[in-house]
Biopython code that builds the backbone (N, CA, C, O; Angstrom):
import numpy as np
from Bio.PDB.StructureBuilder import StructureBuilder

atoms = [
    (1, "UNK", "N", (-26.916, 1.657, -6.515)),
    (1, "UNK", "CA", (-25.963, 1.641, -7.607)),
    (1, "UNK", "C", (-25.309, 3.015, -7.723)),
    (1, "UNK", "O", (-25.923, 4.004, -7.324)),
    (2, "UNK", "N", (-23.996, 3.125, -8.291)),
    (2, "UNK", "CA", (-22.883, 4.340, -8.314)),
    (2, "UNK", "C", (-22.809, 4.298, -9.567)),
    (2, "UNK", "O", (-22.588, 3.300, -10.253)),
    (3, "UNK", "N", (-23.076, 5.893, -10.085)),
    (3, "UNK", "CA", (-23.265, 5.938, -11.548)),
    (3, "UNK", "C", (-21.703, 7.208, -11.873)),
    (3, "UNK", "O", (-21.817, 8.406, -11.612)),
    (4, "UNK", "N", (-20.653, 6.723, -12.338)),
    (4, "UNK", "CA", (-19.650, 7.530, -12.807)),
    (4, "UNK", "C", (-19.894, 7.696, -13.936)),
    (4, "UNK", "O", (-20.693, 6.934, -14.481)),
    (5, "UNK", "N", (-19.300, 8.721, -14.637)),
    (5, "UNK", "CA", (-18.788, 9.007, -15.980)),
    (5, "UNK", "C", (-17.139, 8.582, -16.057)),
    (5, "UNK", "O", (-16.585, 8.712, -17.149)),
    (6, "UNK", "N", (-16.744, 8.325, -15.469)),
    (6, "UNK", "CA", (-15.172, 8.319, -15.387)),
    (6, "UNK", "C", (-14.342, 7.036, -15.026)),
    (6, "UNK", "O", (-13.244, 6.950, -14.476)),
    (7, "UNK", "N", (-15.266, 5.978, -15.539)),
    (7, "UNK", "CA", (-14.874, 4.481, -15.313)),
    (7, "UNK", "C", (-14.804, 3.557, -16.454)),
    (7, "UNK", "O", (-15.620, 3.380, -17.359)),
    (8, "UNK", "N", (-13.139, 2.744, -16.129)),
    (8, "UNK", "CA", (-13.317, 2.032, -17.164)),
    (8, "UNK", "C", (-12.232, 1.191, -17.105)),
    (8, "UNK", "O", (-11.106, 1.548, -16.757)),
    (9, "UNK", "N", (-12.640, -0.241, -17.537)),
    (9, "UNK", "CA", (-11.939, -1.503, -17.169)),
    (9, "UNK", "C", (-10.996, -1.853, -18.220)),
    (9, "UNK", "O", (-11.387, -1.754, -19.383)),
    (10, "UNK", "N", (-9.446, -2.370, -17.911)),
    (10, "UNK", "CA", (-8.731, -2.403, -18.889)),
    (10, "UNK", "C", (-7.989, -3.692, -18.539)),
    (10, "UNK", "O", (-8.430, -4.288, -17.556)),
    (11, "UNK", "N", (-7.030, -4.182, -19.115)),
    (11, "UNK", "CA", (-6.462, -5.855, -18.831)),
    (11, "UNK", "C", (-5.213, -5.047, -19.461)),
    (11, "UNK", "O", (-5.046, -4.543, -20.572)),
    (12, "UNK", "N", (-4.201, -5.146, -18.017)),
    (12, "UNK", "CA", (-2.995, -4.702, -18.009)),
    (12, "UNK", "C", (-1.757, -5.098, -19.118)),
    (12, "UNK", "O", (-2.315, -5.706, -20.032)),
    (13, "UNK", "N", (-0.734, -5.023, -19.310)),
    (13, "UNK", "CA", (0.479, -6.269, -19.748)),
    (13, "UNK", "C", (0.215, -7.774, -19.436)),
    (13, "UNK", "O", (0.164, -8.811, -20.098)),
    (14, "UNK", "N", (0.064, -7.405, -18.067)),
    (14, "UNK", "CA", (0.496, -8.721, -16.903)),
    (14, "UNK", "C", (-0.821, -9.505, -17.487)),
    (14, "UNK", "O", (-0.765, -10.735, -17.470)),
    (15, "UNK", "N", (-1.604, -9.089, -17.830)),
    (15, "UNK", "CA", (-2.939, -9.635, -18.199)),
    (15, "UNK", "C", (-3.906, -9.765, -16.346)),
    (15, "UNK", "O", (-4.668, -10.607, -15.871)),
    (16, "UNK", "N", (-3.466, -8.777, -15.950)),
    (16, "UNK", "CA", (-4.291, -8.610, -14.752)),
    (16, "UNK", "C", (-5.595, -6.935, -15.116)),
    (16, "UNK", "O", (-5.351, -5.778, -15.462)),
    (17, "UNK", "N", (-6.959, -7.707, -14.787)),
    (17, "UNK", "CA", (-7.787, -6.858, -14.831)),
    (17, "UNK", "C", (-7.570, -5.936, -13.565)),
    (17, "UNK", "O", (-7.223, -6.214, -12.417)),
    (18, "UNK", "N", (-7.968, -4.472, -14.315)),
    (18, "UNK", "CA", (-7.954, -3.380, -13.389)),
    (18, "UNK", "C", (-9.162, -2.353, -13.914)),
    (18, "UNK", "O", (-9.384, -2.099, -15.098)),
    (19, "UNK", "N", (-9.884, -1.825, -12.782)),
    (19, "UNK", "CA", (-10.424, -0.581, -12.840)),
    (19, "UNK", "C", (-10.057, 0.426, -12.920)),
    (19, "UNK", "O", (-9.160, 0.666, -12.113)),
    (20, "UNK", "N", (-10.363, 1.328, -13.638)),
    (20, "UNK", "CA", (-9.970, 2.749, -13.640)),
    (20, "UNK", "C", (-11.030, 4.171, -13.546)),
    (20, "UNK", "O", (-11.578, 4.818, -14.439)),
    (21, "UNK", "N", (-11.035, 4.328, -11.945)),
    (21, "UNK", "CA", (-11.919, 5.093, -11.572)),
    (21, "UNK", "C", (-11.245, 6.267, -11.699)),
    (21, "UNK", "O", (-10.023, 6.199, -11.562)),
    (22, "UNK", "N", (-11.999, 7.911, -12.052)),
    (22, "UNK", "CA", (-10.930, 8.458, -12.384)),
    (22, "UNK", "C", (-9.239, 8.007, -12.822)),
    (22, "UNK", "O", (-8.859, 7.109, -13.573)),
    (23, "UNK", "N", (-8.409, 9.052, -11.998)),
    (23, "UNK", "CA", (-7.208, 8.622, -11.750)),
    (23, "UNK", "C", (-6.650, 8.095, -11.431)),
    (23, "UNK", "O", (-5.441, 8.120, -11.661)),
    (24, "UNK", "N", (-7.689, 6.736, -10.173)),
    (24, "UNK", "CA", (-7.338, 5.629, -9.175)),
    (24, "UNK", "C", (-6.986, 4.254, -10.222)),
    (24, "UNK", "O", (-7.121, 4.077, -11.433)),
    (25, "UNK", "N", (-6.711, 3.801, -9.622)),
    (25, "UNK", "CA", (-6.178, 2.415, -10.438)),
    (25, "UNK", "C", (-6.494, 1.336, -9.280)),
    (25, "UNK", "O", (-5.681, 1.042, -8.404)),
    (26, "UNK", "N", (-7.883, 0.744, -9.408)),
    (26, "UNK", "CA", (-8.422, -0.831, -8.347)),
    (26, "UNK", "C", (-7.720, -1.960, -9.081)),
    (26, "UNK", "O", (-7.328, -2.203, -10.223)),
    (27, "UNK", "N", (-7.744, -2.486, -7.987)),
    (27, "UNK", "CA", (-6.940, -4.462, -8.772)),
    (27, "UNK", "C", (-7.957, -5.173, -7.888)),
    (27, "UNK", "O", (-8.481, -5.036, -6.782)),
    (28, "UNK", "N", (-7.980, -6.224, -9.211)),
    (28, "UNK", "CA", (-9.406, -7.387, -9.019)),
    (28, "UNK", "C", (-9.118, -8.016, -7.296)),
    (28, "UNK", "O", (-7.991, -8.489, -7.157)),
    (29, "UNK", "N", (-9.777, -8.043, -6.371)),
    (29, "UNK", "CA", (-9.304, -8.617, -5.448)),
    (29, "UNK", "C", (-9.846, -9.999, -4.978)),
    (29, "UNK", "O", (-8.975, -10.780, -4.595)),
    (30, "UNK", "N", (-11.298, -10.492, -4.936)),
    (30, "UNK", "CA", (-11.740, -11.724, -5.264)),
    (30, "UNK", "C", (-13.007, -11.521, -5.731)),
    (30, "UNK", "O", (-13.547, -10.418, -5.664)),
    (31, "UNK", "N", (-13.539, -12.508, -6.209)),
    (31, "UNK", "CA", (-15.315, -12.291, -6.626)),
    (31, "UNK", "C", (-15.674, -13.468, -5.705)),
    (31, "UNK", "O", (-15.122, -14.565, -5.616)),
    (32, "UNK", "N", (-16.743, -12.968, -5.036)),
    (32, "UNK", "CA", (-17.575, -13.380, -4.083)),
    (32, "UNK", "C", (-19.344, -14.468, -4.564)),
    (32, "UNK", "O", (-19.500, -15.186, -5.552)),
    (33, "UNK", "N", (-19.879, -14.314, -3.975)),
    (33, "UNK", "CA", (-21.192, -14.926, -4.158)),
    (33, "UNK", "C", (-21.986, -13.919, -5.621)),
    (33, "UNK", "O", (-22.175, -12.716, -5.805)),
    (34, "UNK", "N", (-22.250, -15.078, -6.362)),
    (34, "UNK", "CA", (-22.876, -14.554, -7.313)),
    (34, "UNK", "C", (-21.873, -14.225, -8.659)),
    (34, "UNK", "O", (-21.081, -14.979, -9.224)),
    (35, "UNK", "N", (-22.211, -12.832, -8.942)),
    (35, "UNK", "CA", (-21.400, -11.989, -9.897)),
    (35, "UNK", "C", (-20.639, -10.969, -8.784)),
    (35, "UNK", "O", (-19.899, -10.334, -9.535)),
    (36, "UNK", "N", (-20.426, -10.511, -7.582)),
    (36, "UNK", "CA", (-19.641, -9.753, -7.091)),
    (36, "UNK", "C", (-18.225, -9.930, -6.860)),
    (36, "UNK", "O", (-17.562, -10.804, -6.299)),
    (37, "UNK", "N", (-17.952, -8.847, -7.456)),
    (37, "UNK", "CA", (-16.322, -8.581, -7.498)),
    (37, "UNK", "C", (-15.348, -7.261, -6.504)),
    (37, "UNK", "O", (-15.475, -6.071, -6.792)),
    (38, "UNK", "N", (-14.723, -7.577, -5.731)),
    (38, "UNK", "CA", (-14.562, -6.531, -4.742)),
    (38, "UNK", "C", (-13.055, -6.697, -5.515)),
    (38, "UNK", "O", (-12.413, -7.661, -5.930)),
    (39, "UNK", "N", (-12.780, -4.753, -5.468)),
    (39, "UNK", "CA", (-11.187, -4.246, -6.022)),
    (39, "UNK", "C", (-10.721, -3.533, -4.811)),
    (39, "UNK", "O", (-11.469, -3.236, -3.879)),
    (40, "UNK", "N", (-9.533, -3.286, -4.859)),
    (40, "UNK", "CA", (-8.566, -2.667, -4.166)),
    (40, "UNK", "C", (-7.937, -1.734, -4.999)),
    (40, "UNK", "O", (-7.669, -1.865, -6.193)),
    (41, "UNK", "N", (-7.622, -0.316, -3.904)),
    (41, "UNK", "CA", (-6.929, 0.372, -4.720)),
    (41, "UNK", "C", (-5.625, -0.247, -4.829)),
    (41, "UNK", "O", (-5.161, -0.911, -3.902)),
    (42, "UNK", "N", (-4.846, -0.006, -6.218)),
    (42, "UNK", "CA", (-3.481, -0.139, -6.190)),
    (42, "UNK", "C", (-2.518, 0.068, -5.570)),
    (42, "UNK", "O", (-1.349, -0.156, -5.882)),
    (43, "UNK", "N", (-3.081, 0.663, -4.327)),
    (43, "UNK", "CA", (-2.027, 1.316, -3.488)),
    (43, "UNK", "C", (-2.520, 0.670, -2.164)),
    (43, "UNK", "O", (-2.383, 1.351, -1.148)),
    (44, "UNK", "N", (-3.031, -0.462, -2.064)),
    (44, "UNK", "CA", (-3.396, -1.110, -1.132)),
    (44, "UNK", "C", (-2.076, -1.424, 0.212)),
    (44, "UNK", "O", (-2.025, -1.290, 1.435)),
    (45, "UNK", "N", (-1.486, -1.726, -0.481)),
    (45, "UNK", "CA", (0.224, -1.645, 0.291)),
    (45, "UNK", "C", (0.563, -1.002, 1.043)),
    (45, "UNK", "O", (1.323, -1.379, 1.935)),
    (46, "UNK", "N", (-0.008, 0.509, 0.905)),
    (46, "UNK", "CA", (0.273, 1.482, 1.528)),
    (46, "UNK", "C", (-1.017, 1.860, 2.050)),
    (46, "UNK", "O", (-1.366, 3.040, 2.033)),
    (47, "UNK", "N", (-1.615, 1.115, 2.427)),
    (47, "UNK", "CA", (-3.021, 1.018, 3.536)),
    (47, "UNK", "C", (-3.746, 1.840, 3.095)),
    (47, "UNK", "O", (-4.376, 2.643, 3.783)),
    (48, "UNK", "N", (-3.777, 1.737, 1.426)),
    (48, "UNK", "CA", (-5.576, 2.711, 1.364)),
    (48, "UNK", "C", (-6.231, 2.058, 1.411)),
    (48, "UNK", "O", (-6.093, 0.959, 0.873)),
    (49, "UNK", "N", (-7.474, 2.475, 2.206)),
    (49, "UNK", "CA", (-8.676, 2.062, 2.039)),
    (49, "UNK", "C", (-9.572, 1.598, 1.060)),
    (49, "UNK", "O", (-10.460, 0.764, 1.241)),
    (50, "UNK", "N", (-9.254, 2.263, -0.139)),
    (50, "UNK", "CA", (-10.690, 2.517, -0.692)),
    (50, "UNK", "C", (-10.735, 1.527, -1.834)),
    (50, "UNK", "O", (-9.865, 1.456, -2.702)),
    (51, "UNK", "N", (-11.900, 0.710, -1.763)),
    (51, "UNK", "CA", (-12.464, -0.254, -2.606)),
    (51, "UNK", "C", (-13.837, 0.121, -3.497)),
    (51, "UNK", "O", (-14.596, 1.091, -3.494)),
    (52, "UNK", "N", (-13.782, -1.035, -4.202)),
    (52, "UNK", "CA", (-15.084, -0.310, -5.207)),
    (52, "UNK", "C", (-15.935, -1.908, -4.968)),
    (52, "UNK", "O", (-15.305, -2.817, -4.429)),
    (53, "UNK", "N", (-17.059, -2.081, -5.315)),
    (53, "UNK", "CA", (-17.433, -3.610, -5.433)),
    (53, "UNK", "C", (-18.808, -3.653, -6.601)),
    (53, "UNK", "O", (-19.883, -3.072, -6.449)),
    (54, "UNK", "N", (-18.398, -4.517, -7.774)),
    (54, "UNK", "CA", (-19.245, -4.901, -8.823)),
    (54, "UNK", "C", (-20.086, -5.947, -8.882)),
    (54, "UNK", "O", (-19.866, -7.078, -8.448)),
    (55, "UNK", "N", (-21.308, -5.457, -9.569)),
    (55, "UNK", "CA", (-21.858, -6.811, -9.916)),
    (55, "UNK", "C", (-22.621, -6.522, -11.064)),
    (55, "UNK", "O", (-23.469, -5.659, -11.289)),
    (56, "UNK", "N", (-22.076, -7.543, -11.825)),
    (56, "UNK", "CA", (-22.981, -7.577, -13.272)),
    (56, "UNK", "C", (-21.967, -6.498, -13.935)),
    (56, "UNK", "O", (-22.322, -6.345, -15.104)),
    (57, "UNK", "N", (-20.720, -5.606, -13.604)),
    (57, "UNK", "CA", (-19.741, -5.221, -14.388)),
    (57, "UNK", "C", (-21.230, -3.460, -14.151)),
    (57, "UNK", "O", (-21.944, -2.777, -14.885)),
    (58, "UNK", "N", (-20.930, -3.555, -12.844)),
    (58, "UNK", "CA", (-21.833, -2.076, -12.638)),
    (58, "UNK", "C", (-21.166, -2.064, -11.045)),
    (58, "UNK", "O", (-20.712, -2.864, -10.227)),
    (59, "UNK", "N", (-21.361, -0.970, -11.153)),
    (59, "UNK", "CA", (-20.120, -0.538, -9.428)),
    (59, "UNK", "C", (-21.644, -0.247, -8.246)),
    (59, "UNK", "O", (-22.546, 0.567, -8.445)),
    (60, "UNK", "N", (-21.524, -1.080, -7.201)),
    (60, "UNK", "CA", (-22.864, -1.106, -6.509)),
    (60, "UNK", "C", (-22.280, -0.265, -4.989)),
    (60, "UNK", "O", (-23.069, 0.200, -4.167)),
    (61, "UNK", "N", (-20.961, -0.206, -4.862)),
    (61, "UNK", "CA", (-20.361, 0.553, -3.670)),
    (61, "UNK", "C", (-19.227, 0.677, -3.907)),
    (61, "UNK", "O", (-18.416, -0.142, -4.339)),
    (62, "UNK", "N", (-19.088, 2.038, -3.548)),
    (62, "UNK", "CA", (-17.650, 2.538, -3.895)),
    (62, "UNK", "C", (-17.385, 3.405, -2.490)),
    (62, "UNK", "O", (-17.933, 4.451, -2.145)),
    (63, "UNK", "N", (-16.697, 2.880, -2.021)),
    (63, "UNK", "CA", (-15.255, 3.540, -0.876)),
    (63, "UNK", "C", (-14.107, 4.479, -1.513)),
    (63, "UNK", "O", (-12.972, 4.020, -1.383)),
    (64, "UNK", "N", (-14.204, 5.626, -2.129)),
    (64, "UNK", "CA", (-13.509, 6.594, -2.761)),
    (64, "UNK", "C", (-12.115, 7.449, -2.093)),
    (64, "UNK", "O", (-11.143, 8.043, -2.561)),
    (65, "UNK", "N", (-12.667, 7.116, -0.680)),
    (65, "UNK", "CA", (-11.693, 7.536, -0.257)),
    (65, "UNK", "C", (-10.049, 7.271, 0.403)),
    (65, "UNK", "O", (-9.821, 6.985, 1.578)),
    (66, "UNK", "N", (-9.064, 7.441, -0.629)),
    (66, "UNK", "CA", (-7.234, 7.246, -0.599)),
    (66, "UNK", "C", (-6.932, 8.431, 0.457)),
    (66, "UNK", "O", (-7.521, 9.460, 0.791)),
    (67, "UNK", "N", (-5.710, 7.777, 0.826)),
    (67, "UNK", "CA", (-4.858, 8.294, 1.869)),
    (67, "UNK", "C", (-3.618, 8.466, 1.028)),
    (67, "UNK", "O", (-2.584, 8.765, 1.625)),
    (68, "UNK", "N", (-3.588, 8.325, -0.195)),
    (68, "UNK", "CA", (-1.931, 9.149, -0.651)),
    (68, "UNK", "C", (-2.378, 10.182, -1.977)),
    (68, "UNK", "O", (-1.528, 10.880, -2.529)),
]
sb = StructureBuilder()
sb.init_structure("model")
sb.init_model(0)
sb.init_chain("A")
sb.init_seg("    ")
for serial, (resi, resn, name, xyz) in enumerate(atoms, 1):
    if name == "N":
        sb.init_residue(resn, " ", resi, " ")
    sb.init_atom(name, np.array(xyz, "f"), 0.0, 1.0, " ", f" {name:<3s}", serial, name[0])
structure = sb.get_structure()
């Protein structure tokens, strides 16, 4: 498990859930087996990498690292 101080889930306009790791901004990308939920950074478009993946609304792997 990945323990931040600097995380926190918000429900946009659009009414689309997003993470907010630091300064990054993840979008819900599917939930899988169980309670797991894998995000994308917002900037997925532009081929970042870095994902986070939840379960139980607790971050169990985080890929931190963006390319912009």
């Amino acid at each position: 498990m990945v323990i931040l101080d600097n995380v926190a889930s918000i429900v946009e306009q659009n009414g689309k859930n997003v993470l907010l790791i630091g300064s990054n901004r993840f979008m819900k990308h599917y939930t899988g087996r169980g309670d797991r939920t894998r995000w994308r950074c917002c900037k997925s478009f532009n081929k970042c990498r870095a994902i986070a993946i939840t379960y139980q609304d607790r971050i169990i792997k985080l890929n931190n690292s963006h390319n912009h």
